[in-house]
C-alpha positions as CSV (number, residue, x, y, z in Angstrom):
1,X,-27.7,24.3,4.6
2,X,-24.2,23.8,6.1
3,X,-22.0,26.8,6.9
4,X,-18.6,26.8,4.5
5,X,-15.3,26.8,6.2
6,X,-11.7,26.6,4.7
7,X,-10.2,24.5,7.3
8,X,-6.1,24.9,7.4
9,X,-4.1,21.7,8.0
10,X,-0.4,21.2,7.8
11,X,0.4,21.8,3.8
12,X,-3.2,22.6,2.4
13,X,-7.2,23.3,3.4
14,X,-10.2,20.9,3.3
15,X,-13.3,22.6,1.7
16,X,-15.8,21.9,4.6
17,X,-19.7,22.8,3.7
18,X,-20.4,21.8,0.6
19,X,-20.4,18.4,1.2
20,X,-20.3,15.9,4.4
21,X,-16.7,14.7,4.6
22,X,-16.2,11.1,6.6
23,X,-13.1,10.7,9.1
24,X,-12.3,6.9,8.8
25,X,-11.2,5.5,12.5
26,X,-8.0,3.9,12.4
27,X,-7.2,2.2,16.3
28,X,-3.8,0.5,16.2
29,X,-4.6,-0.2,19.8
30,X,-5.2,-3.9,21.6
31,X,-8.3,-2.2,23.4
32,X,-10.2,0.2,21.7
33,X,-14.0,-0.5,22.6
34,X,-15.0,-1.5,19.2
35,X,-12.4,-2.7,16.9
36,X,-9.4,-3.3,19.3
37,X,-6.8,-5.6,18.1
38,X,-7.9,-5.8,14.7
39,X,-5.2,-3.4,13.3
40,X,-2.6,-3.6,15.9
41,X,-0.5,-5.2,13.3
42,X,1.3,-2.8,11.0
43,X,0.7,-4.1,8.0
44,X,-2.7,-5.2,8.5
45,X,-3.2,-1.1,9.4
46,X,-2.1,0.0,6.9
47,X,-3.9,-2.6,4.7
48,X,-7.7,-0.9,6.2
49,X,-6.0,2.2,5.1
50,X,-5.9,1.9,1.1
51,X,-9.7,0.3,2.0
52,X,-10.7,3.3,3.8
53,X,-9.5,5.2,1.0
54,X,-11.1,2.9,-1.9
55,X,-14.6,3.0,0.4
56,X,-14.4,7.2,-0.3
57,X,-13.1,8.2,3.4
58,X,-11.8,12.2,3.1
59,X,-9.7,12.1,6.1
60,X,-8.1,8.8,8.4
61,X,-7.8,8.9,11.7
62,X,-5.2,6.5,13.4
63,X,-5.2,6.4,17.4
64,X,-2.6,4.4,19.3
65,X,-4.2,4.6,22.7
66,X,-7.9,3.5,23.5
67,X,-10.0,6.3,25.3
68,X,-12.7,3.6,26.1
69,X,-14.4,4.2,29.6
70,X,-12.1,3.1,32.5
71,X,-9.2,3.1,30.3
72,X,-5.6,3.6,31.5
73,X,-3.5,5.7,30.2
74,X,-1.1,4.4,27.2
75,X,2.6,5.2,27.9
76,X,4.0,7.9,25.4
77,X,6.4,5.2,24.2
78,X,3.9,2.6,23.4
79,X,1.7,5.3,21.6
80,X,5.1,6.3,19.2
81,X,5.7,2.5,18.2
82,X,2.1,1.8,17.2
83,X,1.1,4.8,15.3
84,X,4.8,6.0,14.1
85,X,5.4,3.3,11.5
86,X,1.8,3.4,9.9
87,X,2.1,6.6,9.6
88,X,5.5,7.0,7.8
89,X,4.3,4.1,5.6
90,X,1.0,5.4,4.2
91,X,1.3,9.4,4.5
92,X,3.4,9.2,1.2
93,X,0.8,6.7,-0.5
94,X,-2.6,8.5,0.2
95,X,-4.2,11.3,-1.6
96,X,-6.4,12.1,1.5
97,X,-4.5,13.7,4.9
98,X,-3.8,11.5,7.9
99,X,-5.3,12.5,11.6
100,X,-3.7,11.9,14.7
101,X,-5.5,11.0,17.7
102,X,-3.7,12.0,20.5
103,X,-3.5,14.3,23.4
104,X,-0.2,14.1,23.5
105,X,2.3,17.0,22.4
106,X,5.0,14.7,21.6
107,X,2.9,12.3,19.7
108,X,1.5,14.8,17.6
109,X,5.2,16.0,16.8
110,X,6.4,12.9,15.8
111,X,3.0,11.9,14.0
112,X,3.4,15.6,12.1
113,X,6.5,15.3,11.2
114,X,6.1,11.0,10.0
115,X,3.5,13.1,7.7
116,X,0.2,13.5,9.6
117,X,-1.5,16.8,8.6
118,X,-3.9,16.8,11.7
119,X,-4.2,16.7,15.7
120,X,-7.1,15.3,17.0
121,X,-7.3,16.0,20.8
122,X,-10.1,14.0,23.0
123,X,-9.3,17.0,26.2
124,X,-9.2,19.9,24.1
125,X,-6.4,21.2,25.2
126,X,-6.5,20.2,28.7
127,X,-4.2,17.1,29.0
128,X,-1.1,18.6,27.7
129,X,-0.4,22.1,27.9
130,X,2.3,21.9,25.0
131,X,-0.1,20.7,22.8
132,X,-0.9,23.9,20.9
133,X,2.6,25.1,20.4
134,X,3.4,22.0,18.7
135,X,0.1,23.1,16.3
136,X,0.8,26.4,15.9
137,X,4.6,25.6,14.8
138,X,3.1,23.0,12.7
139,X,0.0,24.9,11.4
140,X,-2.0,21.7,11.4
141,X,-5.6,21.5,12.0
142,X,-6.7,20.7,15.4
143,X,-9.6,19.0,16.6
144,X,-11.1,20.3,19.8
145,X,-13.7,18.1,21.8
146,X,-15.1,18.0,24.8
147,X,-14.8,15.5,27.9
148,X,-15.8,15.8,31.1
149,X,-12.9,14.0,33.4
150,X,-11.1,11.6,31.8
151,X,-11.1,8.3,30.0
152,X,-10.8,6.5,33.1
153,X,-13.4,8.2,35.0
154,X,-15.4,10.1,32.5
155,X,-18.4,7.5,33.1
156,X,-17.8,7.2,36.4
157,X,-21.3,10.0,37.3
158,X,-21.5,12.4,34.5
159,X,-23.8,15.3,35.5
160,X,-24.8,18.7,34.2
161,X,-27.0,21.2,34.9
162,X,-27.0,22.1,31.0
163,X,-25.2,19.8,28.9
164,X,-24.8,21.8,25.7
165,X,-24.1,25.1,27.8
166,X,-21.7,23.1,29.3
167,X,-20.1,21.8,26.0
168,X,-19.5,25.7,24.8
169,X,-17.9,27.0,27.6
170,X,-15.5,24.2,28.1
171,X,-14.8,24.3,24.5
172,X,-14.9,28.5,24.0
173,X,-12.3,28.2,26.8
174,X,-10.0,25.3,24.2
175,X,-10.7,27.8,21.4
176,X,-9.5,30.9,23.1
177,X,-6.2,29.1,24.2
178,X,-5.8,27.9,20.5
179,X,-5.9,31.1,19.1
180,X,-3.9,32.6,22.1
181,X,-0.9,30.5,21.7
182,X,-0.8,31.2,17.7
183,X,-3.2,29.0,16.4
184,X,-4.8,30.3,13.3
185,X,-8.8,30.6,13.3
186,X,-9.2,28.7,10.3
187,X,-7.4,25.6,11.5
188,X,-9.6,24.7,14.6
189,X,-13.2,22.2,14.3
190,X,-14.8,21.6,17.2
191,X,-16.6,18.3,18.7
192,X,-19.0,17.8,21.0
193,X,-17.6,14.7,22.7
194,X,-20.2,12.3,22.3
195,X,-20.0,9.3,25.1
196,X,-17.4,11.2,26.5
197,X,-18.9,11.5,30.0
198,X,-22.3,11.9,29.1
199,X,-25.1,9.6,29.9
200,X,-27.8,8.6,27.2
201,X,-30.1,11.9,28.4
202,X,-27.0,14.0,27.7
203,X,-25.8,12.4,24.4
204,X,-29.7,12.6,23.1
205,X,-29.8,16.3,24.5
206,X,-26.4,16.9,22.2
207,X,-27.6,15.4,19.1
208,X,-31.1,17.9,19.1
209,X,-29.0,20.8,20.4
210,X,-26.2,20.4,17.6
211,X,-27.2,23.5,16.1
212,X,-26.8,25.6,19.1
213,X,-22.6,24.4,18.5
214,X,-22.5,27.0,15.6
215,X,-22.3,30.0,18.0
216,X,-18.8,28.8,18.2
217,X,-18.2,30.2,14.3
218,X,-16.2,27.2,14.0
219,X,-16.6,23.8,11.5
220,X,-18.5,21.1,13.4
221,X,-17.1,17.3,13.9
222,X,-19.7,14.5,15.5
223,X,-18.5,10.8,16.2
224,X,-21.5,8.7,17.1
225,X,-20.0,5.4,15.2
226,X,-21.3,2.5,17.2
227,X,-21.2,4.0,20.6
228,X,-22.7,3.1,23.9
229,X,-25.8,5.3,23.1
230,X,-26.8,3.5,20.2
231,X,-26.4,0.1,22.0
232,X,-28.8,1.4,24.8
233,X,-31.1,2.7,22.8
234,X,-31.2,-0.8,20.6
235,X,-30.4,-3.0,23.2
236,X,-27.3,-4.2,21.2
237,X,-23.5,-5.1,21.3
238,X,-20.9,-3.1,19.4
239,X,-21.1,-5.3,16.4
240,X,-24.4,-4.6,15.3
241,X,-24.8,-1.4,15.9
242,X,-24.0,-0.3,12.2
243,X,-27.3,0.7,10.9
244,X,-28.0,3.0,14.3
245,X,-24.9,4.4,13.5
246,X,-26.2,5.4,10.2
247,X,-29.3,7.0,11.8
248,X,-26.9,9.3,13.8
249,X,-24.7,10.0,11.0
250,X,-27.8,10.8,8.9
251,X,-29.1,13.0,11.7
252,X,-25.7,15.1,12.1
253,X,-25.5,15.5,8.1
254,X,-29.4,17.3,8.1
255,X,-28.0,19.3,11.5
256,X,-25.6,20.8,9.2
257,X,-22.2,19.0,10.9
258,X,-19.3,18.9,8.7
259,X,-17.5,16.1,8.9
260,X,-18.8,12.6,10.7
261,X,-15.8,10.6,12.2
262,X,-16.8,6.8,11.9
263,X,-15.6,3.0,11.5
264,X,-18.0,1.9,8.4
265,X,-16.5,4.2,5.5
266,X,-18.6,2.9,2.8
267,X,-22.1,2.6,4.2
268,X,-21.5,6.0,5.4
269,X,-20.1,7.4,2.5
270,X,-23.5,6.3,0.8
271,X,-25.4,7.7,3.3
272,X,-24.1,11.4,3.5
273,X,-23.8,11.5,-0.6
274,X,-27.7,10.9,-0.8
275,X,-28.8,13.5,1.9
276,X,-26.0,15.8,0.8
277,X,-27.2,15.5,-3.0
278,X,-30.8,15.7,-2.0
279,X,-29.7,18.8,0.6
280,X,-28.1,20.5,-2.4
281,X,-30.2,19.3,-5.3
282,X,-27.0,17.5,-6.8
């Protein structure tokens, strides 16, 4: 059974535990690795939005700069005109609260304020050190994953001695300046970082070892939606990679992981409400 958290976000809490809640993916970027381009026109955006919405997603999460492997950076005005106007056009629309995925602390203001509720951060703190002020001022939720370098060289030659060791240092470290800089307890998940600078041993390793995550005492978030590792094992490109993606997802819901951050709502909205129900007995 999955551990219950109240998780705080900007203007409310998400029950997390008693059932798997699915983080839709949003890219309003050119690039992104698996659906760049396809939203990169506002209202086409925010037309996936209301789908994600209709196909049962419990949280969406729009990114206006692709953290693909060997990606460049995204200037910080390009990120604001992409994601800004999406934002401030669906927040007021949606019954379910808008994530933003950025590293950046001015981002995250301007995405908070256009009515994002919140901050999803691929460095964990480690990109932009007034990142957490901007949270604790906000009292959003913050997302907290792991990466080893950064987008553009993450892939370059990830190694570890011990990945998942690894993995709870580096994010016990993102926790402890959370909380240090005013972050409240209650308003931090954590997340793994899968693909992230990992090779397919390490991203395997992760997936078995998810449980040993929970010595963190904090809510659990896994994104395995059509990544690299699913193509390697299968031997195929991103666009058929959905029903591997559902074996992951599947996986992480009996590992006890709380919310499951993807690009198919509705197939994995089916998928988590079986397992849940079973899980639970309905």
């Amino acid at each position: 059974m999955k551990k219950h958290f109240r998780f705080r976000i900007k203007g409310g809490e998400l029950e997390l535990g008693k059932r798997t809640l699915v983080m839709g993916v949003l890219n309003v970027t050119p690039d992104s690795f698996s659906d760049g381009g396809l939203y990169l026109d506002k209202q086409l955006a925010i037309e996936r939005a209301f789908e994600m919405v209709e196909e049962g997603a419990d949280i969406i999460d729009i990114g206006g700069e692709s953290t693909r492997p060997f990606s460049d950076p995204t200037s910080l005005e390009e990120e604001l005109r992409r994601v800004i106007p999406v934002i401030e056009a669906i927040a007021p629309k949606i019954p379910i609260p808008i994530s933003i995925d950025t590293y950046k602390a001015r981002v995250a203001y301007e995405a908070l304020q256009a009515g994002a509720k919140i901050v999803n951060d691929i460095s964990g703190l480690r990109f932009d050190p007034e990142l957490a002020k901007v949270i604790s001022e906000s009292g959003a939720g913050l997302i907290l994953m792991h990466i080893k370098g950064t987008p553009k060289t993450m892939q370059l030659d990830p190694q570890y001695d011990d990945v998942i060791v690894e993995i709870k240092a580096y994010l016990k470290e993102s926790i402890d300046k959370a909380e240090s800089e005013g972050v409240h307890p209650d308003s931090i998940v954590i997340d793994p970082g899968i693909g992230f600078g990992k090779r397919l041993n390490h991203n395997l390793e992760i997936f078995r070892r998810l449980k040993e995550l929970e010595e963190l005492g904090k809510p659990i978030l896994v994104g395995p939606s059509r990544k690299s590792f699913i193509g390697e094992i299968l031997g195929v490109p991103v666009s058929d990679r959905l029903y591997g993606t559902l074996g992951a997802v599947a996986y992480c819901v009996l590992k006890g992981v709380h919310i499951v951050r993807v690009h198919d709502v509705r197939a994995t909205r089916h998928v988590v409400d079986v397992i849940d129900a079973i899980e639970s007995g309905f």
